[in-house]
C-alpha positions in Angstrom: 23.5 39.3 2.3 22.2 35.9 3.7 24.4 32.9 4.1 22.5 29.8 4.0 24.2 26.3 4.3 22.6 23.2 3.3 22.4 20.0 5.1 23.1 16.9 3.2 21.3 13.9 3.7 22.5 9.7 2.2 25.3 11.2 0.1 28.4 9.5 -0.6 30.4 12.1 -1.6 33.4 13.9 0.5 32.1 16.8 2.1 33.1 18.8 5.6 30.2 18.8 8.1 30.6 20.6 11.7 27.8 20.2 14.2 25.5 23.3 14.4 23.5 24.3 17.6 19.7 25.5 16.2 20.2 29.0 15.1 16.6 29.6 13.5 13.5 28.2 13.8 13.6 26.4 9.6 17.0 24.0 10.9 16.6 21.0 13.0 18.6 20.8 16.5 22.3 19.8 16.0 21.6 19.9 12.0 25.1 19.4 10.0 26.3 22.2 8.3 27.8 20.6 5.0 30.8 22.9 3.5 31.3 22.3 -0.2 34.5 24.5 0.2 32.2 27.4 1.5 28.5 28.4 2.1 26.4 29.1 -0.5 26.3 32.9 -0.5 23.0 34.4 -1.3 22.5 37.9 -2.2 19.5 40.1 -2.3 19.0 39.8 -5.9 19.4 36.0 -5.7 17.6 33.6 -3.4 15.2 35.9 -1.8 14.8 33.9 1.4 12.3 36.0 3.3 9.9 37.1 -0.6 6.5 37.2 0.1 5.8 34.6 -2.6 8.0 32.2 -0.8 6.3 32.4 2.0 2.1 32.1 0.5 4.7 29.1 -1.5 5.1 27.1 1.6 2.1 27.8 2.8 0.4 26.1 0.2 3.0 23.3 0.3 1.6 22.7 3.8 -2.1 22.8 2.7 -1.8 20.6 -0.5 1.1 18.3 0.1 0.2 17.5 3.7 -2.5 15.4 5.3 -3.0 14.5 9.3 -1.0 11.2 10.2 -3.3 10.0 13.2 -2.3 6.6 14.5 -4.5 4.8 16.8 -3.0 2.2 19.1 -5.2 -0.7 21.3 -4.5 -3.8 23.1 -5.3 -7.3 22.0 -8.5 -6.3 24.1 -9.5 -3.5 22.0 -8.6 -1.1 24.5 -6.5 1.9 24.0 -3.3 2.3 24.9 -1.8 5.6 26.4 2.3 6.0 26.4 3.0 4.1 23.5 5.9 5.1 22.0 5.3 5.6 18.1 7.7 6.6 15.0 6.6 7.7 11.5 9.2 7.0 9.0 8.7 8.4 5.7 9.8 5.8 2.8 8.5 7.3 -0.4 6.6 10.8 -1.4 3.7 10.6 -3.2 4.6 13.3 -5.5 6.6 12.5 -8.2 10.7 13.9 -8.2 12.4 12.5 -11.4 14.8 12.8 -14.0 15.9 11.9 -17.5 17.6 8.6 -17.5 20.2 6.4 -20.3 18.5 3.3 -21.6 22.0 2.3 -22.2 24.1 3.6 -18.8 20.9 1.5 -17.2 21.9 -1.8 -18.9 25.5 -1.4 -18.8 26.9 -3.3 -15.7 30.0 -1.1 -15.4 27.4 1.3 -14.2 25.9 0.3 -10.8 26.3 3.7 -9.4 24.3 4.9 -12.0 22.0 2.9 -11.2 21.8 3.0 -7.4 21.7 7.2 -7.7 18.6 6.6 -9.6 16.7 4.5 -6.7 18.2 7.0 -4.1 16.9 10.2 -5.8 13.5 9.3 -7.6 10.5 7.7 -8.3 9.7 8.2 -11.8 11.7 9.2 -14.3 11.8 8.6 -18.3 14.1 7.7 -21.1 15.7 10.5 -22.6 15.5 9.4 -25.9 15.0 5.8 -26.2 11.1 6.3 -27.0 11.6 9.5 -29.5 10.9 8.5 -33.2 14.3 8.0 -34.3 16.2 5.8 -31.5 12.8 3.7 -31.4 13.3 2.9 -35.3 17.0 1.9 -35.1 18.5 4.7 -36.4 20.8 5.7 -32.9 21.5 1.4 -33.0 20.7 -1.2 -31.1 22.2 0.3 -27.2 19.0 2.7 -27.3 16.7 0.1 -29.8 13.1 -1.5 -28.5 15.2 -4.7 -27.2 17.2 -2.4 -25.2 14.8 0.0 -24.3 12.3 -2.7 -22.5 15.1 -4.1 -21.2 15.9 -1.0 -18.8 12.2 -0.6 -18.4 11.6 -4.4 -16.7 14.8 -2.7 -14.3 12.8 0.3 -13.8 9.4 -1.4 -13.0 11.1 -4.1 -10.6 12.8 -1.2 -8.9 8.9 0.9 -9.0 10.6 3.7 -11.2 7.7 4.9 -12.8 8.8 6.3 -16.3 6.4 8.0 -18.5 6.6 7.6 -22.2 8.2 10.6 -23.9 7.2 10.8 -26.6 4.9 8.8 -28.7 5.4 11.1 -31.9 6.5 14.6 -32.7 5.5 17.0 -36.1 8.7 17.5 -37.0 10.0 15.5 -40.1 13.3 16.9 -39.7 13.4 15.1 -36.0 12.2 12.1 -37.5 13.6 9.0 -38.5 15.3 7.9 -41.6 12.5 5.5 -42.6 10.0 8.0 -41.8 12.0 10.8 -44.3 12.2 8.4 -46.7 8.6 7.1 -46.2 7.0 11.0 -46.5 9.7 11.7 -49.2 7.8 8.4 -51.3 4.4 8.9 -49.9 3.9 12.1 -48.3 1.6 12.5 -45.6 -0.6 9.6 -46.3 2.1 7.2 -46.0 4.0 9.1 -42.8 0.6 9.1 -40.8 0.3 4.8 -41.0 3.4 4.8 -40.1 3.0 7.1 -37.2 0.5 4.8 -36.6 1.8 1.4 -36.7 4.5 2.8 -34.1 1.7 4.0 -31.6 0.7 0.5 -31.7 4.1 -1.1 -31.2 5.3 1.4 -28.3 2.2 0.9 -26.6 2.2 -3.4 -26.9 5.8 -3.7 -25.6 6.3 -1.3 -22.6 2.2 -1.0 -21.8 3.6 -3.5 -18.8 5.3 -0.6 -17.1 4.3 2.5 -18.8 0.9 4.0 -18.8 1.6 7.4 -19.6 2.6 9.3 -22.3 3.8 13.0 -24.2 1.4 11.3 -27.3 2.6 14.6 -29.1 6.3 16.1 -28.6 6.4 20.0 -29.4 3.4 20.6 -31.0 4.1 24.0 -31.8 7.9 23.6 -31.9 11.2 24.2 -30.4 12.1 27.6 -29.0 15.7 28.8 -29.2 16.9 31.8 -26.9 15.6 35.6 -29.2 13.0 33.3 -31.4 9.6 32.4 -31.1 8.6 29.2 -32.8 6.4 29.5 -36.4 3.1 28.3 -35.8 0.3 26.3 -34.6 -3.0 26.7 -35.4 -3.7 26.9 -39.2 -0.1 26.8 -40.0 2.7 24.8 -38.9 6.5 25.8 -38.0 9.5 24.8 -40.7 9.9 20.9 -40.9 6.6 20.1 -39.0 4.1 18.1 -41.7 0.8 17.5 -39.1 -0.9 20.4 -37.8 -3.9 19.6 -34.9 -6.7 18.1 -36.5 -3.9 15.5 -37.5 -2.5 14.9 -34.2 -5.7 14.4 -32.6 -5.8 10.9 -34.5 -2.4 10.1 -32.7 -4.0 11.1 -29.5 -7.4 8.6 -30.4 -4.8 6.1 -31.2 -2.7 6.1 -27.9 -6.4 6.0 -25.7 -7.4 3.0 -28.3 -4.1 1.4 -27.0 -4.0 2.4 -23.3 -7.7 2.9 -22.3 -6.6 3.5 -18.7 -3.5 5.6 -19.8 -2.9 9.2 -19.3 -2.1 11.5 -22.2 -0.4 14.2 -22.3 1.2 17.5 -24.8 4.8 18.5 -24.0 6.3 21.8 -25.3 9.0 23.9 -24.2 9.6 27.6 -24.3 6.5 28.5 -22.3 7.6 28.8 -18.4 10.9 31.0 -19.9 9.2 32.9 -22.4 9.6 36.8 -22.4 6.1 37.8 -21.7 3.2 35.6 -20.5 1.5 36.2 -23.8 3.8 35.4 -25.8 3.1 33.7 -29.1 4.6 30.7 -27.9 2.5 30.7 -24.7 -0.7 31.3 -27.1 -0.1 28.4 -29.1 0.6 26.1 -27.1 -2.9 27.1 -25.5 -4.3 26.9 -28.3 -3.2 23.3 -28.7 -4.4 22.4 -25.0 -7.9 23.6 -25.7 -8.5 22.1 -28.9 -7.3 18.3 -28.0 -8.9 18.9 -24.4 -12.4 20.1 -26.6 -11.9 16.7 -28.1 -11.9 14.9 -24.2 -8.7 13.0 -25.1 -6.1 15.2 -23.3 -4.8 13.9 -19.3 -2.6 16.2 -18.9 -0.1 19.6 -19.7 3.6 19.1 -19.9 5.9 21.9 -19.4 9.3 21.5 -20.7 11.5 23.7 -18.2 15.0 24.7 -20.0 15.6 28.3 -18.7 19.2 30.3 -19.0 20.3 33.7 -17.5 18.5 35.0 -14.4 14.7 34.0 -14.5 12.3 36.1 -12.4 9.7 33.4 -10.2 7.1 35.9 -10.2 7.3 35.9 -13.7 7.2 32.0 -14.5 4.9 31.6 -11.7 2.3 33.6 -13.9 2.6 31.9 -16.6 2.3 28.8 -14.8 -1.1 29.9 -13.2 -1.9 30.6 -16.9 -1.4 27.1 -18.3 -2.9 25.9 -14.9 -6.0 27.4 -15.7 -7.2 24.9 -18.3 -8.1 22.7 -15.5 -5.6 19.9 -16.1 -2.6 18.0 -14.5 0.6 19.6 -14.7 4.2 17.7 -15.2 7.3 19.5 -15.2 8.9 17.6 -17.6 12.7 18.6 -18.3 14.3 20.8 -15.8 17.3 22.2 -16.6 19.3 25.9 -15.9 22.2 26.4 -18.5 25.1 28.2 -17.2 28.9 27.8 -15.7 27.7 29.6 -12.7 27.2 26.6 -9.8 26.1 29.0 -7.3 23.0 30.7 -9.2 22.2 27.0 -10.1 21.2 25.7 -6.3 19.9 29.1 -5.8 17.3 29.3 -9.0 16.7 25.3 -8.0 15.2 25.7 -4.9 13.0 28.5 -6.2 11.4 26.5 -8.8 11.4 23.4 -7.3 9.4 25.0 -4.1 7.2 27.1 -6.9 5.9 23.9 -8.7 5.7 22.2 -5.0 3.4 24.5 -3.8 0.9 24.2 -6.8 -1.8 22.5 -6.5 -1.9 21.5 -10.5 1.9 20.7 -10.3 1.9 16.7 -9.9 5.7 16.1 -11.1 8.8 17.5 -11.5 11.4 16.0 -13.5 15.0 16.9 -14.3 16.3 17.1 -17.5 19.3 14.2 -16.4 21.2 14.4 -13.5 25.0 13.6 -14.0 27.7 14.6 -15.6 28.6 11.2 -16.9 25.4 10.8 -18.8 23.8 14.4 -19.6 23.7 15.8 -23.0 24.4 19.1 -21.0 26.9 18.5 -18.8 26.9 22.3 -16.8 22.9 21.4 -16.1 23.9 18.2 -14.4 23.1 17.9 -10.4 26.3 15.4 -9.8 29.6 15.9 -11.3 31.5 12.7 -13.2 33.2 12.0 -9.5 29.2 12.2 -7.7 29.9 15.1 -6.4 27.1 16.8 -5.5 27.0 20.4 -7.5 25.2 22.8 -5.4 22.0 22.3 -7.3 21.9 18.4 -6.2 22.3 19.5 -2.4 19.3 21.5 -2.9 17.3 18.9 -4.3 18.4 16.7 -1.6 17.5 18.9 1.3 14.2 19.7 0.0 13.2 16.0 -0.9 15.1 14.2 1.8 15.0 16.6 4.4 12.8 19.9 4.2 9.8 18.3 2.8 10.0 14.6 4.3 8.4 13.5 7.2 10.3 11.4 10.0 9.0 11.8 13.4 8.1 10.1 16.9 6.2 10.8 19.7 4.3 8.5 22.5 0.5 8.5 22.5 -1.8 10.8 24.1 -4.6 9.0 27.4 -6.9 8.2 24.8 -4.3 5.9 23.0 -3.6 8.4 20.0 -0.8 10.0 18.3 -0.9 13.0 15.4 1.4 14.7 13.6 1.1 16.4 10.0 3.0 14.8 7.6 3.8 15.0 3.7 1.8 12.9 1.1 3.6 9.4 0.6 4.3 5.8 1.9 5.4 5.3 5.7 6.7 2.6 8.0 5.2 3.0 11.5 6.5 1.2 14.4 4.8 1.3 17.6 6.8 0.3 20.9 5.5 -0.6 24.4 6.9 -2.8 27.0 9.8 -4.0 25.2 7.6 -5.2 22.2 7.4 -3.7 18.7 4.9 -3.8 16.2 5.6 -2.6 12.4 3.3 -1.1 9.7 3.5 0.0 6.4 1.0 3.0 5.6 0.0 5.5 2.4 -1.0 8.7 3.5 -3.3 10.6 1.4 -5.3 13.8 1.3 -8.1 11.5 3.3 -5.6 11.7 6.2 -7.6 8.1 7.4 -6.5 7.5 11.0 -4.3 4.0 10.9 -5.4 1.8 14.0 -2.2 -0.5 15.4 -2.9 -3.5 17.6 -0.5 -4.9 19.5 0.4 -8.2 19.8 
C-alpha cells in the first residue's frame, strides 16, 4: 500500500497542512502535507506509483515539455557578470490545461469566484454549450444566446482565456435546433445544409475576434453510451444523423473560407474508453480523420474523454498512440470520470493527465467543467459548491502548479551565466546584484534561445 499526500498550492479552501521534512527524492524540502481529513490511500491496483509506463511517461514529459532556460547576464559594458543572483518564475505553461465553462455563470456578477477560479486554473477553455446548434439559435434563451455568448468571450479574451469553438455543427437532427427540425422537416437536406451554412458564417463573423479554432464537426460518427457502439460512419450514418462525410467536408471548406488562419478540428467521444482498440467506434472515427485529412482541410483530432469504472492506462494509452498515428494535433477535449468514489477520481486523474502530458501529439487537455455549482455532472466536478477542492482538483493542482511548473533561482556561473531546465511557458526573470534589480519577461520554447540581461 502507498500513501501519497498531495501538496496544495493558491487554494482558498480550509485544509490542515503540517510541515514535512524531504522524505523522497519527487517532494520539495519542507513541502506541506495537505490533509483533506486523511491521505489519499493508494493501493496496488490503483495508482501504480512506481509502473513502468509511468516512469518512460515522465521521461517523455522531460524531453518534450522542457527546453534549457539559459540566461546570460553583462554589464552596461558588455561584460559578463559572475555572482549574479537570478530567479525564474514561471507565469503561464505553454501547454494548454482547460475546462468547460457557463456563458451565463461568466456574465453573472453574483459569480466572481466563478470567475477568478477560471483565471487561477486555465488558459483556454470553451463554452459548454453556448456555440452547439441549438443554444446558438435561441432555443436554450437569451442567458446562453450570440449576445450573451460574445459577451463572455470579450471577458475571456481580455483575461487571454483562449476558448476554442465547440462546435460549429453536428449530424445529428435530433441534437439540432428547433428551426433546423422544422427547416429539414419542410426542406430536407437541401434546405438543412444552407442553413448549416449561413450559421458557419455567423459563428465565424462574431467571435473570429477571439476564437480561431474550432470542432467544425461534433460526433461525426455519434454518441457512445456505456454496452453500445454507435451505428455508423462511412456509407451509412447512425439514427438521427442526416449528413454523412462527403457532406461534412463542405462544412469543413466553409469554416477554412471563414478562418483562413484557423485550426479545424473533428471531436468524438467513445474512442479513449472503448473496449478494444479496434473497436468499431475507434474505426470509424478513423475513418473520418483520413478522409477529411485526404481532403487537406483537417488541423487537428479531438478526443472526447468521458470514462466510468476502472479504466486500464495501458489500454487508453494504445488507443491514443493509434489516433496519434495519423500525424495530427491532439486535444483532449472533455475530461470527465463518472463515479461517487472521490478517491479513485484523484487517483485515475493524475494517470491521465500525466499520459496525455507526456505525448508528444497531446497539445491540450481540457476538463469537461470543473464545479459543482455549474457542471451538468456534478460527481465529475474538481471543486465542490463550497470550493472545496475534491481530490481530483488537488491533483490537478499539484501537477500544473507544482510538479510540472518551473520556479527556481540560482547566481551565475564565472562566465556570467545561469541554466536550468525548465517547462515550456511564459517567465518573469529578475536578476539581482549590488542591491539593484532588473526584471524580464520571457517565452521559453523548444528553441531553448539563451535570454541575455543587462544591467542597468
Amino acid at each position: 500500500m502507498i500513501f501519497l499526500c498531495i501538496n496544495k498550492r493558491k487554494f482558498s479552501e480550509a485544509v490542515t497542512c503540517v510541515e514535512a521534512k524531504r522524505h523522497n527524492s519527487s517532494m520539495k524540502k519542507n513541502t506541506p502535507l495537505c490533509l483533506l481529513g486523511s491521505c489519499l490511500i493508494f493501493g496496488a491496483n490503483c495508482y501504480a506509483a512506481d509502473a513502468a509506463w509511468r516512469t518512460e511517461a515522465d521521461k517523455r514529459i522531460e524531453e518534450y515539455r522542457k527546453a534549457p532556460l539559459h540566461v546570460t547576464v553583462i554589464d552596461q559594458q558588455g561584460k559578463k557578470v559572475a555572482g549574479a543572483e537570478v530567479r525564474v518564475a514561471m507565469t503561464r505553461h505553454a501547454f494548454e490545461f482547460g475546462s468547460a465553462v457557463k456563458v451565463a455563470a461568466i456574465n453573472d456578477p453574483k459569480q466572481e469566484d466563478y470567475r477568478q477560479k477560471i483565471l487561477e486554473l486555465f488558459n483556454s477553455g470553451t463554452f459548454e454549450n453556448a456555440l452547439k446548434v441549438k443554444a446558438w439559435s435561441g432555443d436554450f434563451g437569451p442567458a446562453v444566446g450570440p449576445e450573451a455568448t460574445v459577451q463572455a468571450l470579450h471577458w475571456t479574451h481580455e483575461n487571454r482565456i483562449k476558448i476554442r469553438g465547440h462546435a460549429m455543427t453536428g449530424n445529428s437532427i435530433r441534437r439540432s435546433s428547433k428551426a433546423f427540425v422544422k427547416l429539414h422537416e419542410e426542406g430536407g437536406k437541401p434546405a438543412i445544409m444552407e442553413a448549416v451554412m449561413k450559421s458557419i458564417d455567423d459563428k465565424a463573423a462574431q467571435t473570429g475576434f477571439a476564437i480561431d479554432e474550432w470542432d467544425v464537426v461534433n460526433h461525426p460518427v455519434g454518441i457512445q453510451r456505456p454496452g453500445r457502439e454507435a451505428a455508423g460512419a462511412g456509407n451509412s450514418q447512425p439514427s438521427g444523423q442526416v449528413f454523412g462525410i462527403e457532406e461534412s467536408i463542405g462544412w469543413f471548406e466553409r469554416s477554412r473560407a471563414n478562418l483562413p488562419e484557423g485550426r479545424l478540428y473533428l471531436n468524438e467521444s467513445g474512442v479513449l474508453p472503448s473496449p478494444e482498440d479496434d473497436s468499431p467506434q475507434v474505426q470509424k472515427y478513423l475513418t473520418w480523420i483520413n478522409h477529411v485529412n485526404a481532403s487537406g482541410l483537417l488541423d487537428g483530432v479531438g478526443l472526447q474523454a468521458h470514462f466510468r469504472g476502472d479504466p486500464d492506462i495501458i489500454s487508453i494509452e494504445g488507443r491514443l498512440n493509434k489516433i496519434a498515428a495519423v500525424g495530427l494535433p491532439i486535444r483532449i477535449t472533455e475530461f470527465t470520470l463518472n463515479g461517487s468514489d472521490e478517491e479513485k477520481q484523484g487517483q485515475f486523474t493524475r494517470e491521465f493527465m500525466t499520459l496525455v502530458f507526456s505525448h508528444p501529439s497531446v497539445v491540450g487537455f481540457q476538463c469537461w467543467g470543473f464545479w459543482e455549482g455549474a457542471i451538468f455532472q456534478p460527481e465529475v466536478a474538481m471543486f465542490r459548491k463550497d470550493w472545496s477542492a475534491k481530490p481530483n482538483g488537488v491533483v490537478y493542482q499539484d501537477l500544473v502548479f507544482e510538479k510540472w511548473w518551473t520556479d527556481e533561482s540560482g547566481r551565475t556561473d564565472r562566465a556570467g551565466d545561469y541554466q536550468t531546465s525548465a517547462f515550456l511557458g511564459e517567465y518573469e526573470i529578475s536578476v539581482s546584484t549590488g542591491g539593484k534589480t532588473v526584471m524580464k519577461t520571457h517565452i521559453l520554447d523548444k528553441t531553448g534561445e539563451t535570454l541575455v540581461i543587462q544591467l542597468d
